[in-house]
TIVEX-220419 format. One record per residue (C-alpha): residue number from 1; x, y, z. Coordinates in steps of 0.001 Angstrom, whole numbers, m for minus. Each point is the difference from the previous one (the first is absolute). Layout:
% TIVEX-220419
<pt><num>NUM</num><east>X</east><north>Y</north><up>Z</up></pt>
...
% end
This chain:
% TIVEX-220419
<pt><num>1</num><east>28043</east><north>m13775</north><up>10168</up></pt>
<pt><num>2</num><east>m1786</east><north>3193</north><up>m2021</up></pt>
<pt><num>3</num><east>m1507</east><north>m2484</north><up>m2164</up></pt>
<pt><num>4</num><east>m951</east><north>m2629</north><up>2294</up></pt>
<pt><num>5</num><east>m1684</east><north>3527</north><up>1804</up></pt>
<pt><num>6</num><east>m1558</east><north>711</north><up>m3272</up></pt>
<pt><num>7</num><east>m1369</east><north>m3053</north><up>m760</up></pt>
<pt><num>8</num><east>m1778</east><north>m144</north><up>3520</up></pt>
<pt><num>9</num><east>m991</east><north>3381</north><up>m528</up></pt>
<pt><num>10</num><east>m1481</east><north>m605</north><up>m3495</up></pt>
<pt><num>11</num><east>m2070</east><north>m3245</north><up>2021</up></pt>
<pt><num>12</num><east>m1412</east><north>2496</north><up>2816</up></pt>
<pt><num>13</num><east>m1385</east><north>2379</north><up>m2471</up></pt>
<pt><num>14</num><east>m1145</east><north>m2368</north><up>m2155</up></pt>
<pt><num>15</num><east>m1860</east><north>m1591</north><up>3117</up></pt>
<pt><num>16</num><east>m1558</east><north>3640</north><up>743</up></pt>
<pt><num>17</num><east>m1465</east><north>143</north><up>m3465</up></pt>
<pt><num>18</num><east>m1929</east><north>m2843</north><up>156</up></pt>
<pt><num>19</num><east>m1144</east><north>446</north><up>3241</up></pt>
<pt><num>20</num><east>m1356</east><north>3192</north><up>m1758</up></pt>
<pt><num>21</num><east>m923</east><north>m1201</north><up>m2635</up></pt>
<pt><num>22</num><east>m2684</east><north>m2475</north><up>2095</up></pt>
<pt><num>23</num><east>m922</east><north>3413</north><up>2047</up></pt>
<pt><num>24</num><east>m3152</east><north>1408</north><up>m1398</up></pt>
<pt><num>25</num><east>1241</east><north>3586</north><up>m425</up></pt>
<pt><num>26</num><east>m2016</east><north>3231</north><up>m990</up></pt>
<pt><num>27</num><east>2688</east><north>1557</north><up>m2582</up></pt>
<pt><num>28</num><east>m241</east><north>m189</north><up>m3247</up></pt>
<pt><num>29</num><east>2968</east><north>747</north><up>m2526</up></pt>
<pt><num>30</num><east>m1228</east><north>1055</north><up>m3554</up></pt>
<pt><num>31</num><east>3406</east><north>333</north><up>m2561</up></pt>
<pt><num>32</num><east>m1567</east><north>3069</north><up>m1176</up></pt>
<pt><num>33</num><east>714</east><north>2178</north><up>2998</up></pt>
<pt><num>34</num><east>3678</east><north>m1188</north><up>m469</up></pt>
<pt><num>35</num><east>2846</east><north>350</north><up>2703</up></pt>
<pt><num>36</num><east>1804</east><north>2718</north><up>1019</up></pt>
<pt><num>37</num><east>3707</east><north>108</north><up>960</up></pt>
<pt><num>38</num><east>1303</east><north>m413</north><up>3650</up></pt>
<pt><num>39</num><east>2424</east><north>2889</north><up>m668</up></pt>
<pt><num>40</num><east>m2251</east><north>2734</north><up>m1021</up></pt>
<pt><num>41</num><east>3108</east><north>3154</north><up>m530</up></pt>
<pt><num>42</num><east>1360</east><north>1907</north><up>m2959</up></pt>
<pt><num>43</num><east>3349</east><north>m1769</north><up>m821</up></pt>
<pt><num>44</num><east>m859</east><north>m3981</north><up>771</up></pt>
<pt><num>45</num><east>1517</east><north>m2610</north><up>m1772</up></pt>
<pt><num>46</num><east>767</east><north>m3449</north><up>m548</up></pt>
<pt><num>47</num><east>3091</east><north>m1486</north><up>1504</up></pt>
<pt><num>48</num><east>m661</east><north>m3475</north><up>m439</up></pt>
<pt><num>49</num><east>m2295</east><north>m1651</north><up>m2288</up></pt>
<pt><num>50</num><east>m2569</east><north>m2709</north><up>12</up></pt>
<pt><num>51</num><east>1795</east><north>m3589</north><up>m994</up></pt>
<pt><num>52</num><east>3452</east><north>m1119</north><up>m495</up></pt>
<pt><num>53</num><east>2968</east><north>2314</north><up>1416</up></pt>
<pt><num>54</num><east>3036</east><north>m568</north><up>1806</up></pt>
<pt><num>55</num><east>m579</east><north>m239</north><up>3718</up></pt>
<pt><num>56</num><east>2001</east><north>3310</north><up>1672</up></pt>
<pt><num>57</num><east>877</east><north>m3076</north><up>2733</up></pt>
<pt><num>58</num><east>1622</east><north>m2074</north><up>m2067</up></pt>
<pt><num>59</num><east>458</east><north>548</north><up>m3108</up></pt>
<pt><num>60</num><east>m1994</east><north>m3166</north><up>m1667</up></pt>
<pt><num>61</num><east>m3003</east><north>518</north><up>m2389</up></pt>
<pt><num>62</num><east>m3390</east><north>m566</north><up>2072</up></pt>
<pt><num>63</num><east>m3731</east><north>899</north><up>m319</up></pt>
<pt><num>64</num><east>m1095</east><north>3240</north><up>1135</up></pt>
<pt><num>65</num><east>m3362</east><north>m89</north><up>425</up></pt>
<pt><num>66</num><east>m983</east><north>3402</north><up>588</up></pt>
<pt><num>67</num><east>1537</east><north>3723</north><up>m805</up></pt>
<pt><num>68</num><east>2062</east><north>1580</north><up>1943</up></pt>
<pt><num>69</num><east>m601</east><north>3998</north><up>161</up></pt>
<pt><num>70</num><east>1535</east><north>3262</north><up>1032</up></pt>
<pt><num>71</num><east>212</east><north>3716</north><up>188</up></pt>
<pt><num>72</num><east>2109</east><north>2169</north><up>m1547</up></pt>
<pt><num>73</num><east>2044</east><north>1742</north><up>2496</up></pt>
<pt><num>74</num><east>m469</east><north>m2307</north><up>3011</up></pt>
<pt><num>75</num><east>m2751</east><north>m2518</north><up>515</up></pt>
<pt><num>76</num><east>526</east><north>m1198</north><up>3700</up></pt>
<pt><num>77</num><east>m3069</east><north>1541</north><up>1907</up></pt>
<pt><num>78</num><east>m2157</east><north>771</north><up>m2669</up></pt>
<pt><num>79</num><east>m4006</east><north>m1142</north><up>400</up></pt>
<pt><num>80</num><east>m707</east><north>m3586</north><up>m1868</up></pt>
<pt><num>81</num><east>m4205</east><north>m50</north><up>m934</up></pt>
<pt><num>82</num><east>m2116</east><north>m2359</north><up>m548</up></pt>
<pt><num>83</num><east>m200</east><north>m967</north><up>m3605</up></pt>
<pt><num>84</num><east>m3584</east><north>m827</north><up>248</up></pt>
<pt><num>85</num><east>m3376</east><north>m336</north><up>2772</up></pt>
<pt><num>86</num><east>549</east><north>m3013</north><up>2002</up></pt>
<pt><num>87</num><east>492</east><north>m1935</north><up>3211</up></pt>
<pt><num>88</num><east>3402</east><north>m288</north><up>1752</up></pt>
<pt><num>89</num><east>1023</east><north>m3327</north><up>119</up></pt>
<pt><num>90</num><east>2699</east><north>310</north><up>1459</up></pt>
<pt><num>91</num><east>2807</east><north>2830</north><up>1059</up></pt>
<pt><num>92</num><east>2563</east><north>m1663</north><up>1729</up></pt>
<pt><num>93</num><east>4381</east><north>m704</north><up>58</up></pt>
<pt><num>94</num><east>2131</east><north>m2250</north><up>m1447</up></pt>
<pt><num>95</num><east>3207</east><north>532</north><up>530</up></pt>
<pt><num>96</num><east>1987</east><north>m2045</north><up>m2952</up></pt>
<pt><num>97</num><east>m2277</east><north>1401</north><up>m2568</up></pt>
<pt><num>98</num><east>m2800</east><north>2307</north><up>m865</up></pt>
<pt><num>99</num><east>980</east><north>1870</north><up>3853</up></pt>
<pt><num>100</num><east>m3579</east><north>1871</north><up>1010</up></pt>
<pt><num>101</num><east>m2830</east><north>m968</north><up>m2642</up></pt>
<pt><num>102</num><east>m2879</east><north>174</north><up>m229</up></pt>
<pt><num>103</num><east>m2675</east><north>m1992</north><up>m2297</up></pt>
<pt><num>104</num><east>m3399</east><north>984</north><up>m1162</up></pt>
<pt><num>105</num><east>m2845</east><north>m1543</north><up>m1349</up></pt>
<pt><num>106</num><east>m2072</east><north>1920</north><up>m2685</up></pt>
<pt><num>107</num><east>m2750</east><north>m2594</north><up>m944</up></pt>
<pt><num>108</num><east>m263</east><north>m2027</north><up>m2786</up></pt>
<pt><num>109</num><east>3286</east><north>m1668</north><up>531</up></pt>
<pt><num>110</num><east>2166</east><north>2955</north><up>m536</up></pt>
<pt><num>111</num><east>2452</east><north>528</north><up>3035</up></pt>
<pt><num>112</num><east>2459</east><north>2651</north><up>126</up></pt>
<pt><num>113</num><east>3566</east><north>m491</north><up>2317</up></pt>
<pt><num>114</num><east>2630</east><north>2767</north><up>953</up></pt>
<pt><num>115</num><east>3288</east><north>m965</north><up>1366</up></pt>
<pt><num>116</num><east>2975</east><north>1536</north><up>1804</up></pt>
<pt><num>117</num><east>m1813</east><north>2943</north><up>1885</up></pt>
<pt><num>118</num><east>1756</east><north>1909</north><up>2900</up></pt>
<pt><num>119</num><east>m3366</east><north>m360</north><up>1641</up></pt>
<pt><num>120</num><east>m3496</east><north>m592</north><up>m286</up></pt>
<pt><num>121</num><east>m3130</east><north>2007</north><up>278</up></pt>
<pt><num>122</num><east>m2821</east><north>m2576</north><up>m207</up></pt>
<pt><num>123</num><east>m705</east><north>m3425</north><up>2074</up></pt>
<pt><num>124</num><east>m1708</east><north>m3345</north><up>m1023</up></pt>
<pt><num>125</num><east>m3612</east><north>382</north><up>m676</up></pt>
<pt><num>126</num><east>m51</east><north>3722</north><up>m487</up></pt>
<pt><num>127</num><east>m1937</east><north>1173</north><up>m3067</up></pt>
<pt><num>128</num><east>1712</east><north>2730</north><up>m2234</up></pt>
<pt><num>129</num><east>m1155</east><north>1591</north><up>m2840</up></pt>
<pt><num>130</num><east>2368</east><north>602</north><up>m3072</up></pt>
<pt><num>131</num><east>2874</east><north>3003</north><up>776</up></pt>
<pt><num>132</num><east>m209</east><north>m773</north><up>3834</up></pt>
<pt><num>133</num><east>3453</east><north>111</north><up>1469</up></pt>
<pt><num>134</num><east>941</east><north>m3634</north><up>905</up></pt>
<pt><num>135</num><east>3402</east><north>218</north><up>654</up></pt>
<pt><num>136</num><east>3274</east><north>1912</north><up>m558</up></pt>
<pt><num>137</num><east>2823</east><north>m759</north><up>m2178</up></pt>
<pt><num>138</num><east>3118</east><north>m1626</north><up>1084</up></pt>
<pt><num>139</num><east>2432</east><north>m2414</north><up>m353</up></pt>
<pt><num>140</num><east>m918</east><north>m2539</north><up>2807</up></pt>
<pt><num>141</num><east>351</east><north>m3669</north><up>m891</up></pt>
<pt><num>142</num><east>2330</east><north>m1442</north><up>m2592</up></pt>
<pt><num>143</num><east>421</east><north>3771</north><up>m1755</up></pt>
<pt><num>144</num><east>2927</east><north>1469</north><up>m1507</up></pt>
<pt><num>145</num><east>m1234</east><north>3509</north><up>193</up></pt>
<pt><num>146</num><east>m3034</east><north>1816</north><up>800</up></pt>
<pt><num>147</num><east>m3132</east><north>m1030</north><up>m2326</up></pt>
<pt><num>148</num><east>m3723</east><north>m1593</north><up>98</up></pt>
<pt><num>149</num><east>m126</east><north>m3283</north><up>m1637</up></pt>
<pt><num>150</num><east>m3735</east><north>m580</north><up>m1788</up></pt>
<pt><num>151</num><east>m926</east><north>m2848</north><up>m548</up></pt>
<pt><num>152</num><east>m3955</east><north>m992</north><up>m1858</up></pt>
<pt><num>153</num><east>m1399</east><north>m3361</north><up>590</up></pt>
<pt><num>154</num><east>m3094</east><north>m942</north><up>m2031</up></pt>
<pt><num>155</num><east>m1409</east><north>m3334</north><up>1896</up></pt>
<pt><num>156</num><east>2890</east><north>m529</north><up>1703</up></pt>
<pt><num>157</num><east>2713</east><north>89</north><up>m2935</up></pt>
<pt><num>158</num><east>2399</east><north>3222</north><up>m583</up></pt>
<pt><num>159</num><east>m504</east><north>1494</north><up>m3165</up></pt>
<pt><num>160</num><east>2234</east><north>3099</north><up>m1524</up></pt>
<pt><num>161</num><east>m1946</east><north>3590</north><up>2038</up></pt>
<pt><num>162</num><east>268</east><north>1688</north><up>m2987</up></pt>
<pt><num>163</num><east>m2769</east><north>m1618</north><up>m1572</up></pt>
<pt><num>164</num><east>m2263</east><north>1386</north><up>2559</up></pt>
<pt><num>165</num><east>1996</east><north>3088</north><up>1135</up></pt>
<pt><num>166</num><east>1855</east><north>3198</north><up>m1577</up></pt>
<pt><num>167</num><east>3005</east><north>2253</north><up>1557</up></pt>
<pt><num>168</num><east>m1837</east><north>3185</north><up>1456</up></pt>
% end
């Protein structure tokens, strides 16, 4: 069922790009500003990378197509930020995946998504500017622990965050 969930999931958001996408929007994403990370504290770290792992679930090698992130010495709680200026998309719930999310557009067909919050502090439509709190980390969703799972889309297609964005 998870990835029968996923794959719906993966058709919704894909489906919220392009309706973005045909938006006329006022933001403008340059690469030289660059992207900040959604965990901005002393001590974060990379729990799970960006590509193939073995799924915590169940045990099989599958595509992870975003990083997962944490805090030394507890991460549940802590403030998730916006990588980036942009338009909320979309901060919603799924429950047999990415739990609270929320997605942003930053222009120029970057979009930035952050999974598995205990809850969020933005709604659709809301502008935020880069560092606003958007959410708070949890483990909501299909989580084994407490983390924020950041994912970077460039028109639409996930591509590895650490090309655009650095542990504080």
């Amino acid at each position: 069922q998870y990835e029968a969930d996923m794959a719906a999931f993966e058709k919704r958001i894909d489906a919220i790009i392009a309706a973005a996408k045909n938006r006329a929007g006022g933001i403008t994403f340059t690469p030289s500003e660059g992207l900040i990370w959604p965990l901005q504290y002393k001590g974060t770290y990379i729990s799970s990378g960006y590509g193939t792992r073995t799924d915590p679930g169940t045990g099989r090698q599958k595509y992870h197509g975003g990083i997962d992130t944490c805090v030394s010495g507890g991460t549940y709680g802590k403030s998730v930020v916006a990588a980036a200026n942009g338009t909320v998309l979309t901060a919603s719930y799924m429950a047999n995946g990415y739990g609270y999310y929320v997605l942003i557009d930053h222009g120029n067909g970057l979009y930035t998504l952050y999974g598995h919050n205990s809850r969020l502090n933005v709604s659709t439509g809301q502008t935020v500017k880069q560092g606003d709190v958007i959410a708070y980390a949890g483990e909501s969703g299909y989580a084994f622990g407490a983390h924020v799972h950041f994912e970077v889309r460039v028109n639409g297609n996930k591509v590895n965050p650490l090309s655009y964005a650095h542990l504080p």
